[in-house]
N, C-alpha and C positions, 0 to 999 in steps of 0.2 A: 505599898508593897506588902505590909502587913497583913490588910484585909485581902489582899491576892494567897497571899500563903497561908491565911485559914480557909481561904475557900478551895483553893487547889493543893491542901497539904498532898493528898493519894499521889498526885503527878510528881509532886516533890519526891516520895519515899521511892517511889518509880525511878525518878530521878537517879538518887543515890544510891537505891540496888543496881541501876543499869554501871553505874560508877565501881561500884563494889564489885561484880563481873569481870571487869575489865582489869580490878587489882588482882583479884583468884590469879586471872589468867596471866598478870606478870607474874605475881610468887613462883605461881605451879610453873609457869614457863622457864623461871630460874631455878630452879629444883630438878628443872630433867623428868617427871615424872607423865609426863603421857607418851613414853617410846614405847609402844606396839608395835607388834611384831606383823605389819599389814595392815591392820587399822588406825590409819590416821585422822582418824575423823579430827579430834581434837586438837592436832598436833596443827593443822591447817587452820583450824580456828582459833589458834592461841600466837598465830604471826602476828607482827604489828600492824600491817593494813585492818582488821578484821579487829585490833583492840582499840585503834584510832576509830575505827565504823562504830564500836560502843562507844566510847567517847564523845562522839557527834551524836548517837542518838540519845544518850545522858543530856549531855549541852540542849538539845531541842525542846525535851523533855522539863527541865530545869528551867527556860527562859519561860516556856508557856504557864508554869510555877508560881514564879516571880512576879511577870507582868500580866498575866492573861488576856494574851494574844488574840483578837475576834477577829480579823481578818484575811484573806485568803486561803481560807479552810485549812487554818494552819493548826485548830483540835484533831481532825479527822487524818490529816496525816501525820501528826505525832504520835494517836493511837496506834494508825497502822504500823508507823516504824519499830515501835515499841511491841508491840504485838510478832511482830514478822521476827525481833531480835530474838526476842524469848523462846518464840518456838523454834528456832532452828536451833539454838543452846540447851533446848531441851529435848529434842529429839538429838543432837549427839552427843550428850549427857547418858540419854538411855541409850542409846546403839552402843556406846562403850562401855556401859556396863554389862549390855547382853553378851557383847562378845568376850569380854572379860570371864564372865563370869559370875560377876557381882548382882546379887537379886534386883538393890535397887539401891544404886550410891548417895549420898546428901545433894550433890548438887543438884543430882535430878530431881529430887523430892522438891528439894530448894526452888527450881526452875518452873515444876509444874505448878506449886501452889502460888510464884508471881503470876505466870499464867493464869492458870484460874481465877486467883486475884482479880487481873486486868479486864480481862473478856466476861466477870461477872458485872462490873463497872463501869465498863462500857455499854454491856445489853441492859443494865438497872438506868442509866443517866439519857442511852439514847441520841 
């Protein structure tokens, strides 16, 4: 398990930010603070089905980690899932802050650069 988790540390840290998301989003959900006035982007993204869907995609993300996973093209859709989580958390990371106001909040910054991150990682490994 060792030699799995220096080889696949990045899916690990993947991992644990997709886990970290999903804490933001209980805090900030218990704090009250994404009530806009019309845009809910967030506010729909921060229900419990949608922090249990990070959760599972954490968990997928995390076993292929651990054990590295070779069959049933279970790499190619754990990038995807990871890939698809990110960008939808960070396209309405940005939609609330354009509607806000806000030039450009941390989480989005936060969001684009796992992004970028991921999908440089993915087109480098292939």
């Amino acid at each position: 398990m060792l030699k799995n988790l220096k080889k696949n540390r990045f899916w690990l840290f993947k991992a644990l930010e997709t886990y970290a998301l999903a804490l933001y989003f209980i805090v900030k959900r218990s704090s009250g603070i994404f009530s806009l006035d019309g845009y809910g982007y967030l506010e729909v993204l921060d229900d419990p089905p949608f922090i249990f869907m990070l959760a599972c995609v954490g968990t997928v993300a995390l076993v292929y980690a651990l054990w590295d996973v070779k069959n049933l093209y279970y790499r190619p859709v754990m990038t995807g899932l990871l890939t698809c989580v990110w960008s939808i958390f960070f396209l309405s990371f940005t939609m609330t802050d354009i509607l806000v106001g806000v030039y450009v909040g941390f989480p989005g910054i936060f969001a684009f650069f796992v992004l970028t991150e991921m999908v440089t990682e993915i087109m480098a490994k292939g």
